[in-house]
N, C-alpha and C positions, 0 to 999 in steps of 0.2 A: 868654433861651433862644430866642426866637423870631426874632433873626437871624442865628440859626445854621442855618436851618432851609433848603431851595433853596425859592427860587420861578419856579413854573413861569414860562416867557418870555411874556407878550403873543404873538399871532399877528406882529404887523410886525416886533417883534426876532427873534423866531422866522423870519419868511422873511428879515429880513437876514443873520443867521448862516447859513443853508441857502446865500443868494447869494453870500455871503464864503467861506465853504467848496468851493462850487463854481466861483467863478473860482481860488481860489487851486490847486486841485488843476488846471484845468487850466493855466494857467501854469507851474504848476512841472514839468506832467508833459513842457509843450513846449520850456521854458525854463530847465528846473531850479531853484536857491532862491535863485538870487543877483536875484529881479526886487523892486525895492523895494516894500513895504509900500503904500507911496499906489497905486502901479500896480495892485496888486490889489484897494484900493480902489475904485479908479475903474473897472475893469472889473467890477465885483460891484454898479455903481452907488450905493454909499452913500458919505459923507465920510469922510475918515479919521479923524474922533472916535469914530464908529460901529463902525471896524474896531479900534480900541486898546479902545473900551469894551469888545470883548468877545474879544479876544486881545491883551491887553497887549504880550505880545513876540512877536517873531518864530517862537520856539520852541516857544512854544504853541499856532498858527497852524499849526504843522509839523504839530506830534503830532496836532490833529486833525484837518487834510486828511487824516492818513495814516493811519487806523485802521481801517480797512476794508482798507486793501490788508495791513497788516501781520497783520489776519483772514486775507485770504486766503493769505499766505506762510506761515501754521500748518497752514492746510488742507492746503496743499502739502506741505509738510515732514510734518504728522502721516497723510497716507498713503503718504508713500516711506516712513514707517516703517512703517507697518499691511502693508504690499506684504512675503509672504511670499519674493520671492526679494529679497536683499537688493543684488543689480547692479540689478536692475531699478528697485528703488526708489529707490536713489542715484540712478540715470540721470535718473528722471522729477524727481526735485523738480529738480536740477541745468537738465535742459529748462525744465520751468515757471517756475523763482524766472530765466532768461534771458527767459526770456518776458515775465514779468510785469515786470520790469527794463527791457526795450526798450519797452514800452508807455509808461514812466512814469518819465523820467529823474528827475525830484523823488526820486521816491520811492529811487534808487538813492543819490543822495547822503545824503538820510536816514539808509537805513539802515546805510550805509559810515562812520556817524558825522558826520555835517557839524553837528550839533546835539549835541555830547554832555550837554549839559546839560538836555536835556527829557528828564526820569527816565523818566515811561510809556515813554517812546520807548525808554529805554536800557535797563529792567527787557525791555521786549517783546524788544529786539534781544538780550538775552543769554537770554535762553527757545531765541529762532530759533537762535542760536549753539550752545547746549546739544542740540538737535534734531538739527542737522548733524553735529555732531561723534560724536552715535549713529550717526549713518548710514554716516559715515564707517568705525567700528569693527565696524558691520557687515558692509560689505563686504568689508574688509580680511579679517577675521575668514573672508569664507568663500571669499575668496581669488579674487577678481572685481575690486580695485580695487590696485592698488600699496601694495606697503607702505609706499613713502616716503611715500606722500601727504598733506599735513596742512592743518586746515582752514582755515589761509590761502592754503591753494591754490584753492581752493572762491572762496571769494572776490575771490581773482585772477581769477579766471572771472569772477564777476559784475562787478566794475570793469571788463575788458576790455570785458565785452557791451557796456557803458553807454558806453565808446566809440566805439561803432558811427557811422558817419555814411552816412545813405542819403538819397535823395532825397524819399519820400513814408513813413510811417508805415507803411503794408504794405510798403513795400523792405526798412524796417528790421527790421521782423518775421521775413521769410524771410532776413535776414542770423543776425539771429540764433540765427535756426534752427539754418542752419548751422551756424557759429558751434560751437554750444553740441554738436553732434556732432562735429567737427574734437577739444574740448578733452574730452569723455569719450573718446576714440579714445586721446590721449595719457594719459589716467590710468586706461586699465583695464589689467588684469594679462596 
């Protein structure tokens, strides 16, 4: 019974999972998820026994750099829905979840599926999916958004963002700012 049981980490495994965690998010958020395993490694400062001992695969690796941002994509999404007018609140999360996107290319492949096999990842991505698709029937519903519209268009949006290429990280921000008003322009009513 008792090793079934978690034990807490040591402080040192504990700051190397904190360091593995935080290079790997920003690598992926600069470089996306294609940077090999050892490179995050080595930038997190530990060996790569230290980085499998404590995410065996790469997909698990994923799902936990990403669970904070995938926090923050419900926060988003759970007040475009709380947001009593319903254009309004499509609009924002649509802005924000391009926002959050251009900050954090990792996280766009993510979420777009690049991992379908990291469940958390795929239980959360169809939570966020189920959320949009309200949003969606919202607005149609009160006749601010196109009827065609559907929520692989939503997401065409977001893949587009994540193609953005700019010069500095604030370029790419106010791209996508842009951006992200040009394609609500084209799917309001």
């Amino acid at each position: 019974m008792a090793d079934h049981l978690p034990h807490p980490l040591r402080s040192d495994a504990r700051d190397n999972r904190d360091r593995i965690l935080d290079a790997a998010r920003a690598v992926f958020a600069a470089d996306g998820l294609d940077v090999p395993m050892r490179e995050i490694a080595r930038r997190a400062g530990v060996g790569p026994a230290t980085l499998y001992r404590r995410f065996p695969t790469k997909e698990l690796l994923v799902t936990a750099a990403f669970t904070d941002q995938m926090r923050a994509c419900y926060a988003i999404v759970d007040e475009g829905l709380a947001d009593p007018d319903p254009w309004r609140g499509f609009a924002s999360v649509v802005e924000k979840l391009c926002e959050l996107h251009a900050r954090d290319r990792g996280f766009t492949a993510a979420f777009t599926s690049t991992f379908p096999h990291a469940i958390d990842f795929t239980a959360d991505r169809a939570r966020a999916t189920r959320a949009i698709a309200a949003l969606i029937r919202r607005a149609q519903e009160a006749g601010a958004l196109r009827p065609d519209v559907v929520l692989d268009d939503v997401f065409l949006v977001i893949m587009a963002n994540s193609g953005i290429q700019a010069p500095t990280p604030a370029a790419r921000l106010v791209a996508s700012r842009r951006f992200a008003a040009l394609a609500l322009r084209g799917l309001r009513a």
